[in-house]
C-alpha positions in Angstrom: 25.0 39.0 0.4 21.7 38.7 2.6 19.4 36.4 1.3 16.5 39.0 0.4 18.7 40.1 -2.0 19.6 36.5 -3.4 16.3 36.2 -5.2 16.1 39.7 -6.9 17.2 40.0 -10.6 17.6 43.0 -12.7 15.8 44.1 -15.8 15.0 47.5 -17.6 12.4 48.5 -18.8 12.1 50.7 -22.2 10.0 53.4 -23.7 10.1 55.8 -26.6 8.7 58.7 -28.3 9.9 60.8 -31.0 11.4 63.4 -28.2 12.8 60.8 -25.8 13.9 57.9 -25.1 14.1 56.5 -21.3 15.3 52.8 -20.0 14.6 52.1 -16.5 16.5 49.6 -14.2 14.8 47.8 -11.9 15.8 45.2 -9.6 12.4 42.7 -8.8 12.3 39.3 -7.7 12.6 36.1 -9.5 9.3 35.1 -11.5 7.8 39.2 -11.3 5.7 39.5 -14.7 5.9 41.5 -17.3 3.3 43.5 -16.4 4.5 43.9 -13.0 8.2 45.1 -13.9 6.0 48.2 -16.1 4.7 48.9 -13.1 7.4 48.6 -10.3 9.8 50.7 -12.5 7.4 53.5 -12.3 7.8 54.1 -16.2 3.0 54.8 -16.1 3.6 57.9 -13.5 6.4 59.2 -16.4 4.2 58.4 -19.8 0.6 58.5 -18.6 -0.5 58.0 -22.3 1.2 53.9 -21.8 -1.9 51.8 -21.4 -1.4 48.3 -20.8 -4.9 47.4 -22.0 -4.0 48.8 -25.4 0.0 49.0 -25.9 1.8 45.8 -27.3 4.8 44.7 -24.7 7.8 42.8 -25.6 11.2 41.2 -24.4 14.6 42.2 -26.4 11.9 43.6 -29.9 9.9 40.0 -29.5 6.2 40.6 -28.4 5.3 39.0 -24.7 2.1 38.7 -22.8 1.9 40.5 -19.4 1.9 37.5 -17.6 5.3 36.7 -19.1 7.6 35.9 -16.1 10.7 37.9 -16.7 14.5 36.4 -16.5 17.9 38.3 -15.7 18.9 40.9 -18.0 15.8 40.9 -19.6 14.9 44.6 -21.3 10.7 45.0 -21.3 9.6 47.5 -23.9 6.9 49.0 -24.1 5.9 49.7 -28.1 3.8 52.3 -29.4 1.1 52.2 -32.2 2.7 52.6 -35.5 1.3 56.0 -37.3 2.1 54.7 -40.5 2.5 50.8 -41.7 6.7 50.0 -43.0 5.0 48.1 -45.7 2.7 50.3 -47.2 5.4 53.4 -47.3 7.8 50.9 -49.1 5.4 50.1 -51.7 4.9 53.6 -51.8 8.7 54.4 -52.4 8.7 51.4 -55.0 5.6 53.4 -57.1 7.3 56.6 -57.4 11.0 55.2 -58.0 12.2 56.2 -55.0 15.7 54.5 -54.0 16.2 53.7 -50.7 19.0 55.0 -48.8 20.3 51.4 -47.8 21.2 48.3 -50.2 18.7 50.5 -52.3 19.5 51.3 -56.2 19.3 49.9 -59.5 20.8 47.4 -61.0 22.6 49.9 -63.5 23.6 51.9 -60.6 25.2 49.3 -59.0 27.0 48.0 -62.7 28.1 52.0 -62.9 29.5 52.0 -59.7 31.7 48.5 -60.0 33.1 49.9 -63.5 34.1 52.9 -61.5 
């Protein structure tokens, strides 16, 4: 292995939309920012609506600055603006006795089902 290649690491870099979905590997060198891996793996020229200035950026679903330096392995996404807030449409559910599909129910539910 030559020694240009010694110091590059690889990371991905991940976006989504409702339609799609697309991870990007890229292979950069050691210490490369976050900002920089969005823009070596040429994710901008795909998604022209991904602003830096504006979209959030995080490492493995925790948020990171662009000046992050990323590590080996590391998956970048890129996040989207929420269109509506998880806690409010909860609290919504909750108000009109909505279950939920997961661990949701009632209590009497749950005693029905165990006696079954």
């Amino acid at each position: 292995m030559s020694s240009e290649n010694a110091d590059l690491i690889e990371v991905e870099v991940a976006y989504a939309r409702p339609d799609t979905q697309v991870i990007l590997p890229v292979k950069v060198e050691r210490g490369t920012t976050v900002e920089d891996v969005v823009k070596l793996s040429g994710i901008l020229h795909h998604f022209p609506e991904i602003d830096l200035a504006v979209n959030k950026v995080g490492i493995f679903g925790k948020l990171s600055k662009l000046t992050a330096a990323v590590r080996p392995g590391d998956r970048v996404e890129i996040y989207r603006h929420l269109i509506a807030d998880p806690k409010e449409v909860r609290k919504q559910r909750a108000a009109q006795g909505k279950v939920m599909k997961k661990g949701g129910g009632s209590v009497e539910e749950k005693a029905e089902s165990a006696e079954d």
